[in-house]
C-alpha positions in Angstrom: 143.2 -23.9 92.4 146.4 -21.6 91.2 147.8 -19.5 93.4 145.2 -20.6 96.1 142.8 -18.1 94.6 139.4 -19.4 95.7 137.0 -17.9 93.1 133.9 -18.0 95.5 135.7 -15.6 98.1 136.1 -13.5 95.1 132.5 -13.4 93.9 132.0 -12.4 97.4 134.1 -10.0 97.7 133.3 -8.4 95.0 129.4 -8.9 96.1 130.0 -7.3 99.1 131.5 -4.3 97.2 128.9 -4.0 95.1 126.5 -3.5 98.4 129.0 -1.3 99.7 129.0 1.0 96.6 124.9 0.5 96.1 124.6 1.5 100.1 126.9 3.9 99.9 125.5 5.9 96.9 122.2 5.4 98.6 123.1 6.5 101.9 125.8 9.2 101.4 126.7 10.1 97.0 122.8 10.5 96.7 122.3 13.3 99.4 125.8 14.6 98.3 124.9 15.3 95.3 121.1 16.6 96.0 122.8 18.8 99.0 125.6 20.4 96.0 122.7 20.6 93.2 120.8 22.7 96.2 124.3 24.9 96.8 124.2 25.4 93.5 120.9 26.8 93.0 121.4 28.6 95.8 124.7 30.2 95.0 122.9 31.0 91.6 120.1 32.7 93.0 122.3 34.8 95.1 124.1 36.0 92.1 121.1 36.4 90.1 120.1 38.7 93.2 123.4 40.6 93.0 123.2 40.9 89.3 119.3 42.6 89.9 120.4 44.2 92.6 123.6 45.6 90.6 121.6 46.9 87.9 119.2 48.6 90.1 122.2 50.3 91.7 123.3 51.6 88.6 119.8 52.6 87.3 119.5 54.5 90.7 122.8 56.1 90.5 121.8 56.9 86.9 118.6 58.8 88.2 120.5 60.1 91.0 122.9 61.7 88.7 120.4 63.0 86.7 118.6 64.7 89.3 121.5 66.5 90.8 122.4 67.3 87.7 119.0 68.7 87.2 119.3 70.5 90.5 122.6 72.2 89.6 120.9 73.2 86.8 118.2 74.7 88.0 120.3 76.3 90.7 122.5 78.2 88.0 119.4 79.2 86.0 117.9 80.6 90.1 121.4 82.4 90.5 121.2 84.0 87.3 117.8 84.9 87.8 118.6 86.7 91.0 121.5 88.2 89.9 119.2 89.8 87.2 117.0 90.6 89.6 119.2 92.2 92.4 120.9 94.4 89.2 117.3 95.7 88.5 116.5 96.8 92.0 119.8 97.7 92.5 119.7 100.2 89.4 116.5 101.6 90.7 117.5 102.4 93.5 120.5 104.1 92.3 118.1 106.2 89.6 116.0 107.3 92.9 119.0 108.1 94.8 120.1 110.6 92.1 116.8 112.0 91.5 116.3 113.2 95.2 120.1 114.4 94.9 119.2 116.5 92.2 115.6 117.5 93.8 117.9 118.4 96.8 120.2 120.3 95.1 117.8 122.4 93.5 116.3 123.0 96.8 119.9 124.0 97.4 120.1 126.2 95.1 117.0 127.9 95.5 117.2 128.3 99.4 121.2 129.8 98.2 119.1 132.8 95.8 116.7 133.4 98.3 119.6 134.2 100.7 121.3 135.9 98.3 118.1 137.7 97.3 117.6 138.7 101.4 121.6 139.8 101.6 121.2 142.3 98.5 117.9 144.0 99.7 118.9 143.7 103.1 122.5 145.7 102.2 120.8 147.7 100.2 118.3 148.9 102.8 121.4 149.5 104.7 123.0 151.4 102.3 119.8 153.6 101.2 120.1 154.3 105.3 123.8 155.5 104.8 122.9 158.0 102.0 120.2 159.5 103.5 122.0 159.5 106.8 124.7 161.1 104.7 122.3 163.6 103.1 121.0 164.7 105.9 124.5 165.2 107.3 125.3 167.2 104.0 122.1 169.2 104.9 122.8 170.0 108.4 126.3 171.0 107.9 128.0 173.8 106.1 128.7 172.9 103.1 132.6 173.1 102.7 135.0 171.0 100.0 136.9 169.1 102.8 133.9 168.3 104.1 132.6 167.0 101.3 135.4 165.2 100.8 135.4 163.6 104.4 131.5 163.0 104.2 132.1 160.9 100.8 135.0 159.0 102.2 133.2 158.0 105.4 130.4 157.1 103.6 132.5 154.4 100.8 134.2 152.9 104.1 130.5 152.4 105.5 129.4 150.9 102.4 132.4 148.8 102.0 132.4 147.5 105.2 128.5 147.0 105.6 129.0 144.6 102.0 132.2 142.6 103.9 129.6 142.1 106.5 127.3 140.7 104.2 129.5 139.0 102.2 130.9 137.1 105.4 127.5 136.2 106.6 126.5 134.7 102.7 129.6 132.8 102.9 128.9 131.4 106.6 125.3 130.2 105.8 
């Protein structure tokens, strides 16, 4: 024997290392391997879940998106509506408003003739009073120039004052 190799201690050797590798895969590379093939799956499945999960986000978010934008929409079209509306009603009420103004200020006018209507019969009852007052002072009295004169400028201040009167109370009312 060379180099005091004995070749039966190597046969067993390597014998025993072959049992060692065989036991070893059995007992430990075997479920290794089963336990990283199951990871695998595993991991796989999660991001196939992720990846299902993903796209339903985003088909969600797509419908959300589509519905608000529906809603705004819809919102813009109400808001237009009403604004029509509220222009309509406000527009009839403003053509209401104007007819009563202009019932009411024919009213107005007619109540203002009516006055003016009692002011002139009422002055000139007054005045018809004043002339024959005034005749009748004519007739009573001797008839003299200056007192003609007198009797006719007495009777043009009572007519002018008895029309500021009137005036005065037409213009208060």
């Amino acid at each position: 024997m060379p180099l005091n190799i004995d070749f039966l201690q190597v046969l067993l050797h390597l014998f025993n290392f072959i049992l060692l590798a065989g036991g070893l895969t059995l007992l430990l590379f075997n479920p290794i391997t089963k336990f990283l093939a199951a990871r695998e799956e595993h991991f796989a499945l999660l991001a196939k879940q992720n990846e299902e999960a993903s796209s339903k986000n985003q088909r969600l978010r797509a419908e959300y998106e589509q519905l608000l934008e529906d809603a705004r929409e819809k919102i813009a079209k109400q808001k237009t509506d009403s604004e029509k509306e509220w222009a309509q009603i406000s527009a009839g009420y403003i053509k209401e408003a104007k007819e009563k103004a202009a019932l009411l200020l024919q009213e107005a006018e007619l109540e203002a003739e009516a006055r003016k209507g009692a002011i002139l019969s009422a002055a000139q009852t007054e005045l018809s009073e004043l002339v024959v007052s005034a005749a009748g002072k004519l007739l009573s009295d001797t008839v003299t120039a200056d007192r003609n004169i007198e009797l006719y400028d007495e009777f043009i201040r009572l007519a002018e004052d008895t029309l500021v009167r009137e005036r005065t109370k037409y213009d208060k009312k």
